[in-house]
C-alpha positions as semicolon CSV with decimal commas, in nm:
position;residue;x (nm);y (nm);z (nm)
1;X;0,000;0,000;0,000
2;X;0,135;0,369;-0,057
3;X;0,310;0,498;0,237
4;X;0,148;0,864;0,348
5;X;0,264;1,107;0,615
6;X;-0,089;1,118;0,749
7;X;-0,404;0,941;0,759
8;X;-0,634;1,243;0,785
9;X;-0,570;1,572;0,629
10;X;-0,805;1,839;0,740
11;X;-0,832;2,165;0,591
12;X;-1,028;2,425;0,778
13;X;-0,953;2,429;1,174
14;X;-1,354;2,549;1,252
15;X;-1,571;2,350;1,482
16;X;-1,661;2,082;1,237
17;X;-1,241;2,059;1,118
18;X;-1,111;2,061;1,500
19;X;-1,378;1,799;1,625
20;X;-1,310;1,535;1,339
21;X;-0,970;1,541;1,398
22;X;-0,954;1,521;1,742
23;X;-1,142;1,267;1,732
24;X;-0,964;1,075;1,474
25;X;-0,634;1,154;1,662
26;X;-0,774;0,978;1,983
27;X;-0,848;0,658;1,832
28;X;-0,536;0,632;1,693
29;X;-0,468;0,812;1,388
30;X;-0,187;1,035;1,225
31;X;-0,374;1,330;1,187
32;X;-0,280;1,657;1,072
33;X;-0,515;1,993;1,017
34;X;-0,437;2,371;0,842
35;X;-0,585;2,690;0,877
36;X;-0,480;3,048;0,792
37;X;-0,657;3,231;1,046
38;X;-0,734;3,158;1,386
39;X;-0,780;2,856;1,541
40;X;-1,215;2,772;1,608
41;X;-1,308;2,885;1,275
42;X;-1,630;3,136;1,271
43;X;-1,832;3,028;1,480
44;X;-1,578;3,097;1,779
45;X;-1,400;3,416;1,643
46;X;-1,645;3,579;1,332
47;X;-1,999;3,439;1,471
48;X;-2,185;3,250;1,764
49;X;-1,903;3,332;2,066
50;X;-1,844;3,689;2,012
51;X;-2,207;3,755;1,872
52;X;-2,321;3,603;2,198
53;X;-2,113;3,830;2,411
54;X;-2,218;4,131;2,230
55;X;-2,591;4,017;2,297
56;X;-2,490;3,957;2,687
57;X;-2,362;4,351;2,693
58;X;-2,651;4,471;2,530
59;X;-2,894;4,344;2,746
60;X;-2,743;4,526;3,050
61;X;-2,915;4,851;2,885
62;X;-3,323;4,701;2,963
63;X;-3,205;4,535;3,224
64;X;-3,165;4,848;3,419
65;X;-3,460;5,005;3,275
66;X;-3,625;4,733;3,442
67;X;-3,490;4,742;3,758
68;X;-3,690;5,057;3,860
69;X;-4,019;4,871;3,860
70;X;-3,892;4,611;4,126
71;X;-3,772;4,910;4,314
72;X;-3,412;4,965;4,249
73;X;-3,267;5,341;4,218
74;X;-2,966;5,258;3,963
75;X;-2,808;5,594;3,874
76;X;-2,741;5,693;3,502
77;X;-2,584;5,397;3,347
78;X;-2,312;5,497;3,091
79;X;-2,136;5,225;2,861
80;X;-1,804;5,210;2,698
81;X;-1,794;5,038;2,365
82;X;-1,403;4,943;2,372
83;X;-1,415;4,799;2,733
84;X;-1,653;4,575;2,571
85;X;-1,473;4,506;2,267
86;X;-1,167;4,466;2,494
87;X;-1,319;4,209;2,716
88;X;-1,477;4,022;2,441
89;X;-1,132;4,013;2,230
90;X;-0,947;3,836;2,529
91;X;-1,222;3,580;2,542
92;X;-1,161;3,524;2,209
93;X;-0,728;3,510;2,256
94;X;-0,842;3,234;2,511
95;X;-1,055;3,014;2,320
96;X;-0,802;3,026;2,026
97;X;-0,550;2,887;2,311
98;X;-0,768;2,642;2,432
99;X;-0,836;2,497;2,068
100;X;-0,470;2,447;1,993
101;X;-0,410;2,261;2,319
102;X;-0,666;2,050;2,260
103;X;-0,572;1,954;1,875
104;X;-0,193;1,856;2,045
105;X;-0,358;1,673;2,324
106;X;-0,535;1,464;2,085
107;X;-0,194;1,441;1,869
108;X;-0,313;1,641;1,573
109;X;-0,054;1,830;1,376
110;X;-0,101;2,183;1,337
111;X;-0,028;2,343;0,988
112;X;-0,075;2,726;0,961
113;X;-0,131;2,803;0,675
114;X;-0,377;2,766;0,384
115;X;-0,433;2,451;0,214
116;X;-0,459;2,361;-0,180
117;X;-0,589;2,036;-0,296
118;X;-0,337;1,929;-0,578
119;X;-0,485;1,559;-0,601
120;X;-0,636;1,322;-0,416
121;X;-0,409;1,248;-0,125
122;X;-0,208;1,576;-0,146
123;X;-0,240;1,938;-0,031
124;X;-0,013;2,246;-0,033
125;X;0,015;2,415;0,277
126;X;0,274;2,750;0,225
127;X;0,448;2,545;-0,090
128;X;0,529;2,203;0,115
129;X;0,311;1,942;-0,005
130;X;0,211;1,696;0,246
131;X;0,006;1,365;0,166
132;X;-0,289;1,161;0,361
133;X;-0,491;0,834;0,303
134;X;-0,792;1,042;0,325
135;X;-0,865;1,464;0,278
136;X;-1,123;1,665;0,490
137;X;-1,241;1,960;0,325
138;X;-1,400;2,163;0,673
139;X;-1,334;2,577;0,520
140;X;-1,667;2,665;0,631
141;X;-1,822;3,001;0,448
142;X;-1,819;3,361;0,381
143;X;-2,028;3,669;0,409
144;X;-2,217;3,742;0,030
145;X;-2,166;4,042;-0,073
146;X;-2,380;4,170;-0,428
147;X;-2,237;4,316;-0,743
148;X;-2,349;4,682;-0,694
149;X;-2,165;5,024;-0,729
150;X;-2,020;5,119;-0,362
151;X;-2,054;4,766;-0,202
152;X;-1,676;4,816;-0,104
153;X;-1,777;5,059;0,170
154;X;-1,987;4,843;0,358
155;X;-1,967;4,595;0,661
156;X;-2,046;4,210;0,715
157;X;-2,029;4,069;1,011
158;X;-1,677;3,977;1,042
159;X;-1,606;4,386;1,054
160;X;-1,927;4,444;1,280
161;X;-1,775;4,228;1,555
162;X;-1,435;4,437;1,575
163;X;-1,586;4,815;1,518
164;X;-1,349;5,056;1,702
165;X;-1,618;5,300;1,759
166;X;-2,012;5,235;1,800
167;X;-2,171;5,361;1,476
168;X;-2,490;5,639;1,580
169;X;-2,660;5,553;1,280
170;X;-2,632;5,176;1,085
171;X;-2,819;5,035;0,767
172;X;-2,859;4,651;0,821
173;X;-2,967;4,496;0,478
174;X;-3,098;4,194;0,559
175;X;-3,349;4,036;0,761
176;X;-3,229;3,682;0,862
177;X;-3,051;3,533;1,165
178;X;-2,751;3,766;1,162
179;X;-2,929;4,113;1,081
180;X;-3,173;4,085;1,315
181;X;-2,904;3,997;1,595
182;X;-2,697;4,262;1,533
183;X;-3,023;4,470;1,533
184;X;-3,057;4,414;1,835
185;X;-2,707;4,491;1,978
186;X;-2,677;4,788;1,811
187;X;-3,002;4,954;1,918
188;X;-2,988;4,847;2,270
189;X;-2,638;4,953;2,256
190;X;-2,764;5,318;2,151
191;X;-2,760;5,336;1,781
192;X;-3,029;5,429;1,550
193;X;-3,115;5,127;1,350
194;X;-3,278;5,075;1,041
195;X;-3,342;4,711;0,849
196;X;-3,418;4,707;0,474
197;X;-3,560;4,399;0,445
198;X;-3,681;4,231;0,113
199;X;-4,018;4,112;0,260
200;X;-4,289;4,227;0,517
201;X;-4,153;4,010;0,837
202;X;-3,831;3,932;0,923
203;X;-3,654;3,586;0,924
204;X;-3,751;3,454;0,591
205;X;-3,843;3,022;0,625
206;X;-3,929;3,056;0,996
207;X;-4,281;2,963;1,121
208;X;-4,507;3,261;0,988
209;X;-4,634;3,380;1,371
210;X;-4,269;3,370;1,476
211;X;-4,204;3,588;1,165
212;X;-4,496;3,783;1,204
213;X;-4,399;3,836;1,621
214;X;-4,050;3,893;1,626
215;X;-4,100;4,186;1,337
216;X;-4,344;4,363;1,568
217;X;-4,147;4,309;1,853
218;X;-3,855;4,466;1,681
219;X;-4,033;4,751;1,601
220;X;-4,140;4,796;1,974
221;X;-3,813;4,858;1,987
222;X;-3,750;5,149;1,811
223;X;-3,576;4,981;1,527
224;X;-3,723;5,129;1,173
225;X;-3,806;4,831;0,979
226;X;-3,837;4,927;0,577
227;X;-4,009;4,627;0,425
228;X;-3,912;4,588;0,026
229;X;-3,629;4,831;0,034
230;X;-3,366;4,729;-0,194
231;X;-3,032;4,958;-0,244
232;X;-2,895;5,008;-0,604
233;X;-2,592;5,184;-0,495
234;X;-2,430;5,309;-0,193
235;X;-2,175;5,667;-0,238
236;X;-1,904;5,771;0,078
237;X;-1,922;6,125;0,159
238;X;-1,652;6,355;0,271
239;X;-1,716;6,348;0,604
240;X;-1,745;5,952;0,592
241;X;-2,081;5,900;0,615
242;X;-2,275;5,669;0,366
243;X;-2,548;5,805;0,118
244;X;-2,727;5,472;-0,021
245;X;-2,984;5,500;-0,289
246;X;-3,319;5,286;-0,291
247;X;-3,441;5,112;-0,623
248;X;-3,773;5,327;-0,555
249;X;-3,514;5,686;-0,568
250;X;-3,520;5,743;-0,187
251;X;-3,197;5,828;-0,017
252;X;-3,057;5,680;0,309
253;X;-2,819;5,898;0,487
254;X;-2,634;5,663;0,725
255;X;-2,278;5,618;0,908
256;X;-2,234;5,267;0,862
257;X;-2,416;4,939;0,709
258;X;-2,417;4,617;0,734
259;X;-2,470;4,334;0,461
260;X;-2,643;4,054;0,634
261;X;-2,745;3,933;0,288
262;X;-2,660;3,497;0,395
263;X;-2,340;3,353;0,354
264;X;-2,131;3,076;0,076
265;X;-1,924;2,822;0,099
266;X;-1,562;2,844;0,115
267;X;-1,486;2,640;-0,159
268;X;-1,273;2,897;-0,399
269;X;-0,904;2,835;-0,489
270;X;-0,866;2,499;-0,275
271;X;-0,862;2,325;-0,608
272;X;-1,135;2,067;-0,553
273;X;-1,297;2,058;-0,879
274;X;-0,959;2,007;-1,035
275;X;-0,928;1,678;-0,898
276;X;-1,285;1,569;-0,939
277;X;-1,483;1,713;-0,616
278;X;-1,805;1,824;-0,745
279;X;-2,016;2,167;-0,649
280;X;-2,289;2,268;-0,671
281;X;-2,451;2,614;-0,807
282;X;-2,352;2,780;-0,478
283;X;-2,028;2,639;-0,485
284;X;-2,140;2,379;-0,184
285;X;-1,954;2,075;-0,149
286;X;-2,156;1,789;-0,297
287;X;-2,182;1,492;-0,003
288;X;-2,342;1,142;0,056
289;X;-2,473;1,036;0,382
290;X;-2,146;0,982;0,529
291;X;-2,016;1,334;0,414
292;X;-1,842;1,143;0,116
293;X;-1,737;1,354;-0,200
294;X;-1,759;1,241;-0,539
295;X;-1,376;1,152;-0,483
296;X;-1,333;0,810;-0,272
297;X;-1,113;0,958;-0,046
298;X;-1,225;1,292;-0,030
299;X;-1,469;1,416;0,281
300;X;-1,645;1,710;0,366
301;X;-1,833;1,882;0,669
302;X;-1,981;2,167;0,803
303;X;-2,115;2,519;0,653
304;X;-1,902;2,417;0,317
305;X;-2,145;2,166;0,202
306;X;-2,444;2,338;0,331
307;X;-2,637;2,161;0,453
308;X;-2,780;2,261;0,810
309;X;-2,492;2,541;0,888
310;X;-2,501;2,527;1,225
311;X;-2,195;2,505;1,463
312;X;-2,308;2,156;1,659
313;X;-2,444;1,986;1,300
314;X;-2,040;2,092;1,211
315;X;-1,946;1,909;1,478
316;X;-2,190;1,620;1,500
317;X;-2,087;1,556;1,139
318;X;-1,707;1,593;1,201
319;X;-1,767;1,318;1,468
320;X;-1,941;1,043;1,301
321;X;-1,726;1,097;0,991
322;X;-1,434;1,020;1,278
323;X;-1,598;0,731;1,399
324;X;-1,658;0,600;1,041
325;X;-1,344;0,602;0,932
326;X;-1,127;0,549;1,229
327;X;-1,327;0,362;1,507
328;X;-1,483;0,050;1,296
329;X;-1,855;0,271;1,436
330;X;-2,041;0,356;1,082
331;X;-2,202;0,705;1,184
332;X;-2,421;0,894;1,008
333;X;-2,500;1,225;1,115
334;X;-2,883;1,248;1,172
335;X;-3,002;1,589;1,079
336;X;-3,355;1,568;1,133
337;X;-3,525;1,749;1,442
338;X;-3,192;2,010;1,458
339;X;-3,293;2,257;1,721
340;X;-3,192;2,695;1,586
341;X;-3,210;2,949;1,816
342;X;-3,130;3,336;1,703
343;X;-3,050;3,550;1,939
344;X;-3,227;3,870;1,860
345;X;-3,389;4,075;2,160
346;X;-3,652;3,889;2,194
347;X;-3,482;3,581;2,109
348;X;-3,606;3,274;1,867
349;X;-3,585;2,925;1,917
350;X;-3,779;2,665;1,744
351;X;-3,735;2,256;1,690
352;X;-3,953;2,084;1,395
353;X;-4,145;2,145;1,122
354;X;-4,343;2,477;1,064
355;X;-4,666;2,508;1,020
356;X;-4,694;2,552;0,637
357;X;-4,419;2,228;0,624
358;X;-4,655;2,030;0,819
359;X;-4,973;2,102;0,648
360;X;-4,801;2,013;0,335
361;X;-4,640;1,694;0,484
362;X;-4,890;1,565;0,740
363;X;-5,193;1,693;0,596
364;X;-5,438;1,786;0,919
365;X;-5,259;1,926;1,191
366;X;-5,382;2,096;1,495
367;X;-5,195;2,417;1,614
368;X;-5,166;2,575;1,993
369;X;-5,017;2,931;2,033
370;X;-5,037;3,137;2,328
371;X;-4,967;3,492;2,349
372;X;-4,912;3,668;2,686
373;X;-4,724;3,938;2,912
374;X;-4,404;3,773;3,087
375;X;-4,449;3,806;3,443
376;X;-4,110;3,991;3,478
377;X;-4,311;4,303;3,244
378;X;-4,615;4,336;3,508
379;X;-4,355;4,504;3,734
380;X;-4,117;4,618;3,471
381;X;-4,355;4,756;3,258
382;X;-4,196;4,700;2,945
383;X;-4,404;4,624;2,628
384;X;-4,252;4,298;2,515
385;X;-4,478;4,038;2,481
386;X;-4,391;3,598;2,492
387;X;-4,588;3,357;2,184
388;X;-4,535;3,037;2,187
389;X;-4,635;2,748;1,927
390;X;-4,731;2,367;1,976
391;X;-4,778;2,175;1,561
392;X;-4,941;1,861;1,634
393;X;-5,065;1,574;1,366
394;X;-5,423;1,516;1,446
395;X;-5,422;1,159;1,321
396;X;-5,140;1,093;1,592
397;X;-5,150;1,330;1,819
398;X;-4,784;1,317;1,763
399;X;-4,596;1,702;1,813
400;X;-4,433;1,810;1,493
401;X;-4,289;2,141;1,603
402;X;-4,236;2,383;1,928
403;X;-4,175;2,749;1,830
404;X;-4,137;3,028;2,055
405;X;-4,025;3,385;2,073
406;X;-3,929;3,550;2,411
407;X;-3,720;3,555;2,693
408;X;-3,540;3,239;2,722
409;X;-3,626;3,048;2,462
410;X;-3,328;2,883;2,316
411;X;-3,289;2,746;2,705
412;X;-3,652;2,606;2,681
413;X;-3,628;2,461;2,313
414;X;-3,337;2,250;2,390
415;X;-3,523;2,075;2,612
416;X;-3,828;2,042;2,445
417;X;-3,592;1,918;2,112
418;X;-3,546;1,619;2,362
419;X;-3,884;1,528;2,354
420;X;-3,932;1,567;2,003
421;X;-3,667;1,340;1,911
422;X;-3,859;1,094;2,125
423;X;-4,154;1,117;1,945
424;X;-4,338;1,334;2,178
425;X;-4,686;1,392;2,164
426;X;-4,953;1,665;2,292
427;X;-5,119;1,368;2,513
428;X;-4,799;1,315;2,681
429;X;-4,764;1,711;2,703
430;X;-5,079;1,780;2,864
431;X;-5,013;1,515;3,130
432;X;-4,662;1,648;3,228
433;X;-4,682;1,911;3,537
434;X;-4,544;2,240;3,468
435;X;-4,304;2,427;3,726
436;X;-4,474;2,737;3,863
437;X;-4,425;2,988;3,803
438;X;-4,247;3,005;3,473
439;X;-4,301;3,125;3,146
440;X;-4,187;2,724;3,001
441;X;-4,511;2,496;3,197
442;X;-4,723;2,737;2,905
443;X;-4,570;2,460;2,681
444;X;-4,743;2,172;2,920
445;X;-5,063;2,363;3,009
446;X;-5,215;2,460;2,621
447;X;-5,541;2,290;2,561
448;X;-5,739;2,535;2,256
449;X;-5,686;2,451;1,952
450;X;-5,668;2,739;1,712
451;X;-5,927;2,745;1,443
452;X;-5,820;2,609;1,139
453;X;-5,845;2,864;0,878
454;X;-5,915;2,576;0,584
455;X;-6,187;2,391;0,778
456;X;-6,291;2,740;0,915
457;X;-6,321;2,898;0,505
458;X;-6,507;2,527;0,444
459;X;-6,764;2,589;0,686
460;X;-6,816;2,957;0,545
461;X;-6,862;2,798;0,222
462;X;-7,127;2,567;0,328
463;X;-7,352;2,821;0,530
464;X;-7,337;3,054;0,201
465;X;-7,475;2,733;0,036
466;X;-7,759;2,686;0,277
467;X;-7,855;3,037;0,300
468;X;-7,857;3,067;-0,125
């Protein structure tokens, strides 16, 4: 058999990269893994660490608001962008520590650098060429950016994390999980915000009353929502500020914006589809069940073959491809019931099928929302409002989907994800006792039905029958 210096090659050290081949390296194998920027890819330094930080600080400025009604004097609270920034970069220094010890504890060789496939057991790292019985591709994705005049001036979220100064008025274009986070910082945080979204509601495939909740929450807030606003082209002034032009002729005069307009795969320049690794029209990694490429030997996981790009289906993959190939444990990543929480103030969570998905795949479903005032807000007084959603097949009684928007929620959904995966159902719900008082036993205590608006227009139809 040809000899190779490694048995794994992984290129990309991001969450789905770094738990592979640690994983690989602890049962045994010569592993080695690149990356040219810092170690814990973006979801630790460009996304869910740092974004979660920033959401932690900017809470601070309601939570004092909302001390007064539970009869604390706090004196005028004043905040200091860089001592957050500061604080939040050290983290950051940490974690990137912590990931490289952990890659050498588990005997993984670390290659800085960025890698080039040049066939199909050999990539370039910093012109040395090393080889490997099998290649991981793990690069993870990118901000998009569109084609249109001034798009250089603008921000994605890699920038927004690492601002040196708090903008006082930002453009976010863009209305899915990372604008509407970073709406949320930044407003709380004292900036005047404005969204230019495509649609009416915000997070575009979510459950239509989550949509429909969180954009009227938002706006609660003081954040100007512009639905259908598109920008042709954006001009710098003189004094730095940013003049953007609407494709109705309206003009936006802003100091910053940011493009939260989704993200693509890494895939450019590594010099897969030169030796046979296949992409599709995004530039996505093609994959099998077991994250196999169209080469043998050739593997891919995480945002780069986008699939569910989310930092523990990165992982989850990266593991069973580990035990596949290097514990004699065939593991196939199950991505069905993947819990997604977005952390916008109010925050999202949800597990399951929407709605309109289970309609289409289940046929008759019954739905449960409830709609109230957190307890917290009767002494607060602040006008924020908690829905939450129970999808249940009426044949079964089995629960297809828990949604909810409001304080907590991506603490509640994980647990509820649990039952889900189980095969839960609203029988088994309604006979579970809820802790008291919380805003989670609404989950356990729901019990009307809402009407459902095709059997509802059916009945209409059949009473103006009768009475013509």
């Amino acid at each position: 058999m040809p000899q190779y210096d490694f048995d794994l090659f992984t290129i990309g050290a991001g969450s789905g990269g770094v738990a592979a081949s640690r994983r690989a390296g602890s049962h045994g194998a010569r592993v080695a893994i690149c990356e040219d920027s810092r170690i814990g890819g973006t979801c630790v330094h460009r996304g869910c660490v740092p974004k979660k930080l920033l959401v932690y600080g900017a809470h601070f400025h309601a939570d004092f608001e909302d001390a007064a009604g539970f009869g604390w004097s706090v004196s005028e609270p004043s905040f200091d962008w860089a001592k957050l920034q500061a604080a939040k970069n050290k983290e950051l220094e940490r974690l990137d520590g912590v990931y490289r010890r952990l890659l050498r504890d588990s005997g993984v060789q670390l290659i800085e650098g960025r890698g080039r496939v040049v066939d199909a057991h050999t990539v370039e790292v910093n012109g040395q060429r090393y080889t490997a019985q099998r290649l991981l591709v793990a690069t993870g994705s990118h901000p998009f950016l569109p084609d249109i005049p001034g798009i250089e001036h603008v921000l994605t979220s890699d920038e927004a994390l690492n601002l040196s100064e708090l903008p006082r008025r930002l453009a976010i274009v863009g209305g899915g999980y990372i604008g509407v986070e970073f709406a949320g910082i930044f407003n709380a945080l004292g900036a005047q915000v404005m969204m230019l979204i495509r649609g009416e509601t915000v997070l575009r495939g979510f459950d239509n009353d989550i949509r429909g909740m969180l954009t009227q929450e938002l706006r609660k807030k003081g954040i100007d929502l512009r639905p259908e606003t598109f920008i042709r082209d954006i001009e710098k002034r003189p004094d730095g500020t940013l003049s953007l032009l609407t494709k109705m002729g309206d003009t936006l005069e802003v100091d910053a914006v940011l493009y939260a307009t989704g993200r693509v795969p890494n895939t450019k320049g590594l010099g897969l589809e030169a030796v046979g690794v296949r992409l599709d029209e995004r530039g996505a990694v093609e994959v099998d069940e077991w994250s196999r490429t169209s080469v043998e030997n050739i593997f891919a996981v995480g945002d780069v073959t986008n699939r569910i790009n989310l930092t523990p289906v990165a992982i989850g993959e990266g593991r069973a491809l580990a035990e596949t190939l290097f514990h004699d444990n065939p593991t196939k990543m199950d991505h069905t019931g993947v819990a997604s929480a977005v952390f916008s103030q109010p925050p999202v969570a949800t597990v399951g099928c929407t709605e309109n998905e289970a309609r289409e795949r289940y046929g008759q479903v019954d739905v449960y929302v409830s709609n109230f005032r957190p307890m917290k807000h009767t002494l607060s007084g602040r006008d924020e409002r908690t829905m939450m959603k129970v999808i249940v097949e009426r044949e079964s009684g089995r629960v297809l989907g828990f949604h909810m928007v409001g304080a907590d929620a991506p603490e509640i959904i994980q647990g509820l994800s649990v039952a889900l995966k189980c095969g839960v159902t609203k029988k088994q719900l309604d006979s579970t006792v809820g802790i008291h008082p919380t805003a989670a036993e609404e989950f356990v205590t729901m019990r009307d039905k809402r009407p459902d608006p095709e059997e509802s227009s059916a009945q209409e139809r059949g009473r103006d029958a009768v009475s013509h």
